[in-house]
C-alpha positions in Angstrom: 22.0 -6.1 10.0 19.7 -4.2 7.6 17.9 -4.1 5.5 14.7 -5.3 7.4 11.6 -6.7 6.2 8.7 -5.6 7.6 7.4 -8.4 9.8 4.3 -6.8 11.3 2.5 -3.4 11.7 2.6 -1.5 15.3 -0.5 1.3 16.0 -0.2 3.6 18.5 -3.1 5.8 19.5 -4.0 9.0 21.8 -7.0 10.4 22.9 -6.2 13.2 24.7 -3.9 15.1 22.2 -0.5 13.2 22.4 -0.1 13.2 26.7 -0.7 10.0 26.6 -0.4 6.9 24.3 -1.8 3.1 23.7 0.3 1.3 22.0 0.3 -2.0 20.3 3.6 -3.0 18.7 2.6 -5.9 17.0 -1.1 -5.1 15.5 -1.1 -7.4 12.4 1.0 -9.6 11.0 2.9 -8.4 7.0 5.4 -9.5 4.9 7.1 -6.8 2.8 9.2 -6.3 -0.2 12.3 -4.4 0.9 14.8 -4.8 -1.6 15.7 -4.4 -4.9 14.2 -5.0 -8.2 16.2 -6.4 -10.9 14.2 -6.5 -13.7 13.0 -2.4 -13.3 17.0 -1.0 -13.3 17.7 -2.7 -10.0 15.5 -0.1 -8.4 15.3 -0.1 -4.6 11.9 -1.1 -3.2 10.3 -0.1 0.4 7.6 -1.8 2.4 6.6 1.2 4.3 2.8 1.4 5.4 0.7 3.9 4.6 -2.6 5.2 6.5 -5.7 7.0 6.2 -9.0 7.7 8.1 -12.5 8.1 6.9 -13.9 11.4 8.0 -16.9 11.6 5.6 -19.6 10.8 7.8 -21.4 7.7 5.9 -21.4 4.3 6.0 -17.9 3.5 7.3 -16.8 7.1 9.2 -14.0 6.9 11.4 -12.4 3.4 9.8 -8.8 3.2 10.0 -7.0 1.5 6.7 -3.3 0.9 6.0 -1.9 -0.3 2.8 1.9 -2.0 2.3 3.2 -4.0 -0.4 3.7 -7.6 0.7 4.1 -11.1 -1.4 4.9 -14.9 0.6 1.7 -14.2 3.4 -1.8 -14.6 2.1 -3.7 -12.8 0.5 -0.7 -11.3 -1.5 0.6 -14.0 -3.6 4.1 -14.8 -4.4 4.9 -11.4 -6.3 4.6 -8.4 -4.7 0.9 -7.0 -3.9 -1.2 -3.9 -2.1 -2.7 -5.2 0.7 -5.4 -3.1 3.1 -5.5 -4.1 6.8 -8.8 -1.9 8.5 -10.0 -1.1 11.9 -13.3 0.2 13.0 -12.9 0.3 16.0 -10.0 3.4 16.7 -6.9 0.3 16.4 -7.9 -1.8 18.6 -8.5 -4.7 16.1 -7.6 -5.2 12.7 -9.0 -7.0 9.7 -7.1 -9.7 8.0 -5.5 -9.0 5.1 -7.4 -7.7 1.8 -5.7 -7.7 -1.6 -6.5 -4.6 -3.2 -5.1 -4.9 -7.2 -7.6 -7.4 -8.8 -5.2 -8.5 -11.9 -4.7 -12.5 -11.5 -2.6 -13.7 -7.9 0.9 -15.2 -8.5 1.2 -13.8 -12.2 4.5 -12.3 -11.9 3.8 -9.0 -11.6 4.5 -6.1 -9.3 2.6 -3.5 -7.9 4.6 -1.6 -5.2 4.8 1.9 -3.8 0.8 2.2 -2.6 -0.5 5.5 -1.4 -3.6 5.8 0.0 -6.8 8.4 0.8 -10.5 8.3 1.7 -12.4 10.9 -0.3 -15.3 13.0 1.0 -18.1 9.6 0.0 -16.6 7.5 1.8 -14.5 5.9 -1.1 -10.8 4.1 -0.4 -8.7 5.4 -3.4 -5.1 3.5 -3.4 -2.8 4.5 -5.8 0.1 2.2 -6.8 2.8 1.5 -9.7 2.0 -1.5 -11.7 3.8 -3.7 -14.3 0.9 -5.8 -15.1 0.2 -4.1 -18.7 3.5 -3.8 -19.8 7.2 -5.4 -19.8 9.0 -6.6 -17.0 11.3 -3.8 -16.9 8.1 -0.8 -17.3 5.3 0.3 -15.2 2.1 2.3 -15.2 0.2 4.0 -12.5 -3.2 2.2 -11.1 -5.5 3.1 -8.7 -7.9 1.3 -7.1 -11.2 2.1 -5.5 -13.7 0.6 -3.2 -17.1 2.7 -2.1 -18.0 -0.7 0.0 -15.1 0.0 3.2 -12.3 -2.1 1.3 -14.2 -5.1 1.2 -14.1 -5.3 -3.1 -12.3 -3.2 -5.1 -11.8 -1.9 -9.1 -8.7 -1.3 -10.6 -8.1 1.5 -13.6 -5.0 2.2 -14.9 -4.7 6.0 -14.7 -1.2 6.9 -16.7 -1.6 7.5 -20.1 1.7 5.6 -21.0 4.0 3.2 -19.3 7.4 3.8 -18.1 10.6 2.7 -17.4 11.2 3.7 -13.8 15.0 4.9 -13.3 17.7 5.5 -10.4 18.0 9.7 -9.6 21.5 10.1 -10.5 23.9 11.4 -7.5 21.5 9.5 -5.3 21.7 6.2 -3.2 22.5 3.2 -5.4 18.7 2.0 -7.0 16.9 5.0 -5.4 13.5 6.2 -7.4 12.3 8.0 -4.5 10.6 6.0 -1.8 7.1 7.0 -2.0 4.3 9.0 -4.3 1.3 10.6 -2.7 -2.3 10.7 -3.5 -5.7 13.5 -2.8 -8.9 12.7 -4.0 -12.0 14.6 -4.1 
């Protein structure tokens, strides 16, 4: 019965324009935070993945990268954490896991809801709500950047205040909204 963790990431790829598909249903292993969040309004949580491709022609063009929120499988801690999985090589391997928000491992704090895109350098912007400068039952927005493929990464808190995230009345017991979105140029 639901709801379902995530347990592992599937990638399916085409290269002749969708007539035909290889598919790997089990492509790397997660562990994700479906649920709800007591502490923040008893918000509902997803651990849906989200992916992007470097097209800008440097260093690390054509790399694959997917973000989730995970906590219990290394390198997320035992709170929930952004983690980046890449490929370079169109899917067909991934790395291990890579923890993207730098603030101290098993601290209690959450960072959930990642987006993710690759700017026209080359740098992998994840974007990502945050509790780690505020109370328990607040949140700011972070985003973090690497210009060196995901390997290291810098964290800056880009809202100018924290909030306190809330359920959209008329709307699914704990729903915020399942997702935010992110462009960078």
């Amino acid at each position: 019965s639901s709801p379902f963790t995530a347990d592992f990431v599937g990638f399916a790829s085409s290269t002749d324009g969708g007539s035909s598909w290889t598919v790997k249903e089990n492509s790397f292993d997660v562990n994700g935070i479906i649920g709800y969040i007591s502490a923040k309004a008893n918000l509902r949580v997803k651990d849906l993945p989200h992916i992007a491709i470097d097209k800008s022609g440097l260093s690390y063009n054509n790399s694959i990268y997917i973000v989730t929120a995970q906590k219990g499988l290394s390198p997320a801690g035992n709170d929930p954490d952004i983690i980046l999985n890449r490929s370079s090589d169109s899917g067909k391997t991934w790395s291990s896991g890579i923890r993207v928000n730098q603030d101290g491992l098993n601290n209690g704090k959450y960072q959930y809801f990642p987006a993710i895109h690759v700017d026209d350098g080359g740098g992998v912007n994840v974007l990502y709500y945050d509790d780690r400068n505020t109370t328990t039952d607040s949140v700011g927005v972070f985003l973090s950047r690497s210009i060196d493929g995901g390997t290291s990464w810098k964290d800056f808190q880009i809202s100018d205040h924290n909030f306190k995230p809330a359920q959209i009345p008329g709307m699914v017991v704990g729903y915020q909204g399942d997702n935010i979105a992110l462009t960078s140029v």
